[in-house]
VMD Tcl script that draws the C-alpha trace (Angstrom):
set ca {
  {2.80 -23.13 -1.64}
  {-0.40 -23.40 -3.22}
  {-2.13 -19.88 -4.01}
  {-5.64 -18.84 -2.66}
  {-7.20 -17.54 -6.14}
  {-6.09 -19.64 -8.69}
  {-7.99 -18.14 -11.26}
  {-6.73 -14.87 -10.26}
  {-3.10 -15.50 -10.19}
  {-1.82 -16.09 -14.00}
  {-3.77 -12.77 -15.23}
  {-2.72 -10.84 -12.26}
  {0.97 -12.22 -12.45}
  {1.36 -11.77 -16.17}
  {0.14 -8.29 -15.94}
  {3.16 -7.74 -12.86}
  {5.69 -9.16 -14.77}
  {4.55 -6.93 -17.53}
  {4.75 -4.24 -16.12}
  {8.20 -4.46 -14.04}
  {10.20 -5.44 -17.77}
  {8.76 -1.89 -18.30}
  {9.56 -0.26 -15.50}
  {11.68 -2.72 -13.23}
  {12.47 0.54 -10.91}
  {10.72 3.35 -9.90}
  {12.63 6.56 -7.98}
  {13.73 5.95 -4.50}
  {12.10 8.42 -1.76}
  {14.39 10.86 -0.94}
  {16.57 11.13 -3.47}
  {14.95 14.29 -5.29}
  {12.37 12.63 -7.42}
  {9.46 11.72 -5.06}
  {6.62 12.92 -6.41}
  {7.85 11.09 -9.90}
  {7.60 7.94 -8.04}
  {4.52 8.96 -6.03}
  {2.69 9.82 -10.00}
  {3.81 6.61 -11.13}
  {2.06 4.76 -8.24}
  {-0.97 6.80 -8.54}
  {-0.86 5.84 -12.24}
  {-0.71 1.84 -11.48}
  {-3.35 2.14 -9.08}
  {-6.05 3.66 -11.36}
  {-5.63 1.16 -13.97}
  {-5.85 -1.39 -10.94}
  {-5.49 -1.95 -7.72}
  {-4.41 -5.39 -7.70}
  {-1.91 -4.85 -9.88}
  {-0.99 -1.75 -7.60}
  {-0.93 -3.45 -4.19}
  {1.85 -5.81 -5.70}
  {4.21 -3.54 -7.22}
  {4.00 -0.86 -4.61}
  {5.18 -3.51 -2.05}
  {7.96 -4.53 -4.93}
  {8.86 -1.24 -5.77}
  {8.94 -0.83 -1.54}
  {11.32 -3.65 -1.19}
  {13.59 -1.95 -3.47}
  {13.86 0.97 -1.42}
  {14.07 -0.96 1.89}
  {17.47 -2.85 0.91}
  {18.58 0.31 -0.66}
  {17.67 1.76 2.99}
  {19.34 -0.72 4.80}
  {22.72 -1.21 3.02}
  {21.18 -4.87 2.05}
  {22.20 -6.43 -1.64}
  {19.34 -5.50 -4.01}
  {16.70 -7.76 -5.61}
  {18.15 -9.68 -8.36}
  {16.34 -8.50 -11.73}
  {14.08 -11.45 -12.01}
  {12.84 -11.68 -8.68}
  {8.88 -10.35 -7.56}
  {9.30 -9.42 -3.77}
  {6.71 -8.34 -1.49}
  {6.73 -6.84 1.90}
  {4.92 -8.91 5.02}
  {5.61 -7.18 7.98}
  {1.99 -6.69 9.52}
  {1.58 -7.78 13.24}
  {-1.50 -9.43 15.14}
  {-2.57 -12.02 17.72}
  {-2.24 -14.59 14.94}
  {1.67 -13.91 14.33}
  {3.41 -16.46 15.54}
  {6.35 -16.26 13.91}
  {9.86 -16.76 15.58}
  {13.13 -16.61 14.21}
  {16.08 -19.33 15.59}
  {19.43 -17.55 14.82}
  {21.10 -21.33 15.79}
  {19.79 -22.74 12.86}
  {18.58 -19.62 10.46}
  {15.01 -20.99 10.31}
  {11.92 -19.30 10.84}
  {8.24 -21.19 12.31}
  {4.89 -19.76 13.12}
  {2.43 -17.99 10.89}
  {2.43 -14.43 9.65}
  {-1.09 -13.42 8.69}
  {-1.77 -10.91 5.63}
  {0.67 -12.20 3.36}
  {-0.79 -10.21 0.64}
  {1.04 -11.84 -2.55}
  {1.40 -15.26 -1.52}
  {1.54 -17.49 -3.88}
  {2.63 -15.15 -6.54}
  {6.13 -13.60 -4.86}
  {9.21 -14.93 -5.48}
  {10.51 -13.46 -1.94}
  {9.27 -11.77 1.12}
  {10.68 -9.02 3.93}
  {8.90 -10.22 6.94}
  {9.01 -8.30 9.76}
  {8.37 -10.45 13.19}
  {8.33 -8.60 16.70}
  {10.60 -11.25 18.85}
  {11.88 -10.29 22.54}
  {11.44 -7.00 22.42}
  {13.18 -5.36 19.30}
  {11.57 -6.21 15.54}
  {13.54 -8.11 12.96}
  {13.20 -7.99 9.18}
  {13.80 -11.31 7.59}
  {14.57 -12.11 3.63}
  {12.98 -15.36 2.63}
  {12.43 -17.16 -0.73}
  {8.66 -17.89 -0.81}
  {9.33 -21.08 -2.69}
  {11.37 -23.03 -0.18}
  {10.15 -26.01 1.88}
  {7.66 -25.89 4.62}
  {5.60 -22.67 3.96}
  {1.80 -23.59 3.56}
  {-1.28 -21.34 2.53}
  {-3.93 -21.76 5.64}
  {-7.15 -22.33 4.05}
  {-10.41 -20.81 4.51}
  {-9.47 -17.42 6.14}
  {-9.41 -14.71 3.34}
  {-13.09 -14.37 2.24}
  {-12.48 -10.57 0.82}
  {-14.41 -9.37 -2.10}
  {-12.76 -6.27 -2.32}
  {-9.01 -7.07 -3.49}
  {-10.39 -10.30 -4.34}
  {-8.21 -10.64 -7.17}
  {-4.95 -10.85 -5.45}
  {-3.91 -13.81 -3.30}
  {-3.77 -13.28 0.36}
  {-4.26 -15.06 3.54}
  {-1.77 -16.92 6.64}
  {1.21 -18.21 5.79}
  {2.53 -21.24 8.21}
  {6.34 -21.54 8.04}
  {7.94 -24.73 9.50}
  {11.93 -23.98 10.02}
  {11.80 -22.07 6.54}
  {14.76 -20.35 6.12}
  {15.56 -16.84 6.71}
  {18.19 -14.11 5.91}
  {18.43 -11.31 9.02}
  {18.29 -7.71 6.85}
  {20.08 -5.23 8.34}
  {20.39 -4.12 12.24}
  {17.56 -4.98 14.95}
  {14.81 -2.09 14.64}
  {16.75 -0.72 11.37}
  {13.18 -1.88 9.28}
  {10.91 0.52 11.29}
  {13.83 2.96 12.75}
  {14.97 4.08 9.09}
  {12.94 7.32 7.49}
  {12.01 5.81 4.86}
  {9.41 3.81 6.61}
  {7.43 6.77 6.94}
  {7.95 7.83 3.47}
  {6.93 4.45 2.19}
  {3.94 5.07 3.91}
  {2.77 8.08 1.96}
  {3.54 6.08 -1.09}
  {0.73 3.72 -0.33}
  {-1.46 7.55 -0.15}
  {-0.77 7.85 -3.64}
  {-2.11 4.75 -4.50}
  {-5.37 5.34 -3.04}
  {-5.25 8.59 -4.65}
  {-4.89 7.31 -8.15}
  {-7.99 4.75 -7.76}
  {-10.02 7.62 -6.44}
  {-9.30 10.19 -9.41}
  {-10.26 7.52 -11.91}
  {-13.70 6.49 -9.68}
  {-14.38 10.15 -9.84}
  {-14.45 9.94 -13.53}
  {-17.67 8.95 -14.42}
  {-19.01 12.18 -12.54}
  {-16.65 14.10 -13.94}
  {-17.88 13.80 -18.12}
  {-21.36 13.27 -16.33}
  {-24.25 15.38 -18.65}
  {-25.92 15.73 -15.37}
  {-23.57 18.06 -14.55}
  {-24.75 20.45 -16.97}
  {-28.25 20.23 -15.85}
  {-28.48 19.09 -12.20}
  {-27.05 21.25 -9.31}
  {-27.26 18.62 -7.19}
  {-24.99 16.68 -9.23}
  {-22.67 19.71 -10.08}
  {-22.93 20.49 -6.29}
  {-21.66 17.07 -5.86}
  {-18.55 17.17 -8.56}
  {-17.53 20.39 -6.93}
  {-17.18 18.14 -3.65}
  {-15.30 15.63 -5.23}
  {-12.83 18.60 -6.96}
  {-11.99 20.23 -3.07}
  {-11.55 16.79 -1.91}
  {-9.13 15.76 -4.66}
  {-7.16 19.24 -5.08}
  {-6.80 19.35 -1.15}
  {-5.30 15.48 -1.37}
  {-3.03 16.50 -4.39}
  {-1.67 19.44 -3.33}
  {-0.79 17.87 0.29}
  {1.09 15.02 -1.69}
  {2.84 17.37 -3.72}
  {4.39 19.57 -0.87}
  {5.57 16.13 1.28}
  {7.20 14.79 -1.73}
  {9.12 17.89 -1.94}
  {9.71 18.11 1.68}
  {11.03 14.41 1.80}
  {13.58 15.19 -1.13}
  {14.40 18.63 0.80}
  {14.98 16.76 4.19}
  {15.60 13.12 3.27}
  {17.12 12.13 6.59}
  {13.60 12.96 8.89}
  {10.83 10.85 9.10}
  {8.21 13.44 8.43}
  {5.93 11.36 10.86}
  {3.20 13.87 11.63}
  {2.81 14.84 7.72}
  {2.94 11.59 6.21}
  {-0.34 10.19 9.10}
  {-1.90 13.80 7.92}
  {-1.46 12.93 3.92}
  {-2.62 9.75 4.79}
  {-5.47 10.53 6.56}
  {-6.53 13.23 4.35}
  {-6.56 10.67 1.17}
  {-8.24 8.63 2.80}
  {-11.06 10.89 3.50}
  {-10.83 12.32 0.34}
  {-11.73 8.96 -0.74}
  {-14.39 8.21 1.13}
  {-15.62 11.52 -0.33}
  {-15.28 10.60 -4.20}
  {-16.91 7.02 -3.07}
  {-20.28 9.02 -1.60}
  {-20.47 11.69 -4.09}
  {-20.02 9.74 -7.61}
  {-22.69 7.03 -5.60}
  {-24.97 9.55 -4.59}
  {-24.63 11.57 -7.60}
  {-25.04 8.65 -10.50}
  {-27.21 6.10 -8.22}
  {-26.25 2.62 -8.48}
  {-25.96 2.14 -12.60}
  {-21.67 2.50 -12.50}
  {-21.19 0.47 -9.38}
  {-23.72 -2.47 -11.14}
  {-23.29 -2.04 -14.81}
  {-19.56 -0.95 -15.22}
  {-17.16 -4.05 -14.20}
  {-13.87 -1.90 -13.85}
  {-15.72 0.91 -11.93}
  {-17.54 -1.88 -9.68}
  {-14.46 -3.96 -9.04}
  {-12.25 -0.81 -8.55}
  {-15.09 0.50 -5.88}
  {-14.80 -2.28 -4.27}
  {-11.31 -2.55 -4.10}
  {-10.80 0.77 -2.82}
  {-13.16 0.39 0.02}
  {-11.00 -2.65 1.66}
  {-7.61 -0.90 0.33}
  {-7.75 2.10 1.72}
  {-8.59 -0.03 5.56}
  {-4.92 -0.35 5.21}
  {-4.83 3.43 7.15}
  {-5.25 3.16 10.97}
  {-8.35 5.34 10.89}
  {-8.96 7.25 14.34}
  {-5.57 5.30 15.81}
  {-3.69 7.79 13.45}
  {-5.84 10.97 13.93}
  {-5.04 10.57 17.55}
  {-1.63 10.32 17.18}
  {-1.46 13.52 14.98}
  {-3.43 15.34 17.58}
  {-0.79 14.27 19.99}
  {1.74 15.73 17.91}
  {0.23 19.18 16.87}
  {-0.58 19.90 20.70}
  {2.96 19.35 21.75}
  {4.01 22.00 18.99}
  {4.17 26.02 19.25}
  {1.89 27.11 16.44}
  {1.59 24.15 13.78}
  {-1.12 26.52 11.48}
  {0.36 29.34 9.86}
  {0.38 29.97 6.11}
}
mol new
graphics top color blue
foreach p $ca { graphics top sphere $p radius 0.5 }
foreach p [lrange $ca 0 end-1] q [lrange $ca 1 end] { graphics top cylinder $p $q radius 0.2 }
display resetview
């Protein structure tokens, strides 16, 4: 499978392999230690993205085959997770011969992985599917992954051609379990770490001192942030206090709200500082831009509907 940034892969995969001989676990969700795996995330992601977007999905498939009862990654092996769904997934799974065929489309990874979970949505239920990335007849589509932000990870369509494929636990188990959910908040973090270290250059600002605009600004950035932080805090310990719910409605709030916290930190430090960061700092230009297509990965207004649903079917959700 040939990889869609080769320039990008051997710095990005040396710094993943790095980092998981350090730390080749993180805490599971649920199992009292959360927010220490939540910190941790937020920690990879402000040194970079990239290299966040990878291990979160490793770290991810970890807790998915501890979810599921499944045998666990052996301790050499990158995974990554490709479960999103489209009009251009195609992918079926043949249970007479164990072989999957079609493409999957955002296989964020590829090229790099050692294995995938792939979720496909076949007659009616969905299916999670353990495959080894380098067997015969997967191939890289060209020409459709023209991303600047998140450039520096390999991504694109996959094409699989009776590849074959491990069923992981029962039909629906993938997206039935709780710990989808709480997965989900774990990607929050991420964004959250990327925006506290964008909101740096603001922060040890002079202009601050001097400018109320500027200060008015920080001060922005400081609500959004605490507001974000303290919401992460009390799922985490509401996940390790009730491990078995899916704390749906919280984790789309935390979600949502980190996301618009960082669309917040991305205004103010621009409209504070001006351009000079964004065009004369590499790591703050590269990490602005990588936030702006990671955080996409949120279902915007799809997922502010849905938690308007759910707080008008409830008997007073506001109370303090």
């Amino acid at each position: 499978m040939e990889p869609s940034n080769e320039q990008a892969i051997p710095t990005l995969e040396a710094a993943v392999r790095g980092m998981l001989a350090r730390q080749p676990s993180l805490p599971l969700p649920g199992r009292g230690h959360t927010l220490e795996r939540w910190r941790a995330l937020a920690a990879i992601a402000g040194r970079d993205l990239c290299l966040a977007k990878v291990l979160e999905a490793h770290y991810d498939a970890q807790a998915i085959l501890a979810d599921l009862h499944a045998p666990p990654l052996p301790a050499d092996v990158l995974a990554a997770i490709w479960a999103a769904e489209g009009p251009q997934s195609t992918l079926r799974f043949d249970p007479s011969s164990g072989t999957v065929s079609g493409d999957k489309p955002w296989c964020s990874g590829a090229g790099l992985v050692d294995l995938a979970l792939v979720g496909i949505q076949q007659d009616g239920i969905s299916r999670l599917l353990r495959i080894r990335t380098g067997a015969a007849g997967i191939v890289l589509l060209p020409g459709n992954w023209h991303a600047t932000g998140m450039a520096g990870i390999p991504s694109g369509t996959l094409r699989f051609d009776n590849v074959p494929a491990e069923i992981v636990g029962p039909a629906d188990a993938y997206l039935g379990r709780p710990g989808f959910w709480h997965g989900g908040a774990g990607i929050a973090a991420c964004w959250y770490g990327a925006a506290v270290i964008l909101a740096a250059p603001l922060h040890r600002s002079p202009r601050v001192e001097g400018d109320a605009q500027a200060a008015s600004l920080l001060g922005q950035v400081d609500m959004a942030l605490q507001s974000a932080a303290a919401l992460l805090r009390e799922l985490a310990g509401r996940i390790d206090a009730m491990p078995s719910q899916p704390h749906q409605s919280d984790v789309i709030r935390v979600r949502s709200v980190v996301e618009r916290s960082c669309v917040q930190v991305l205004d103010a430090v621009g409209r504070a500082l001006g351009p000079g960061p964004m065009c004369l700092d590499a790591a703050h230009a590269r990490r602005w831009s990588d936030l702006t297509v990671f955080i996409r990965q949120s279902h915007a207004d799809r997922d502010w509907a849905a938690l308007g649903r759910a707080i008008h079917a409830q008997e007073g959700p506001w109370t303090l």
